[in-house]
Residue, then its C-alpha position, 0 to 999 in steps of 0.5 A: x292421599x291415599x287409602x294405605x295413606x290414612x289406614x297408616x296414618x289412622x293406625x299411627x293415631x290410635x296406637x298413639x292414643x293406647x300408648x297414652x292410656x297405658x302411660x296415664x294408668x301406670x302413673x295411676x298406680x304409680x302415684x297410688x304406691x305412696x298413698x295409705x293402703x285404705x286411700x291406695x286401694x281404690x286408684x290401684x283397681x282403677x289403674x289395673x283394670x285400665x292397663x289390662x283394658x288397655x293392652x287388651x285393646x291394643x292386642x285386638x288391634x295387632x291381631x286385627x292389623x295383622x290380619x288386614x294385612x294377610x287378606x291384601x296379601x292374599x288378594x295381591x297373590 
């Protein structure tokens, strides 16, 4: 296997990983919706705050795959 290999296969796992988190919190606030507003505050700033950790996890490592990818090109070059 080789290296380009398991950096795909290593991205494709987290990536997976965050879409899985994402959906786990949006079912949260999902579910959340139905409860009492006193029962329902404490799942919704729970569920926010992990989408929003979430998607912040997920555009740091766009950014940081994106620039993997322009130093191999740079180095290629």
């Amino acid at each position: 296997m080789s290296i380009d290999a398991r950096v795909r296969a290593y991205w494709r796992e987290e990536f997976s990983l965050i879409a899985l988190l994402l959906l786990f919190f949006i079912a949260i606030v999902a579910f959340g919706y139905s409860l009492p507003f006193d029962a329902r505050l404490f799942p919704l700033i729970i569920g926010v705050a992990g989408i929003v950790l979430t998607l912040t996890v997920a555009l740091a490592q766009v950014r940081r795959r994106r620039a993997g990818a322009l130093a191999r090109a740079q180095l290629s070059a």
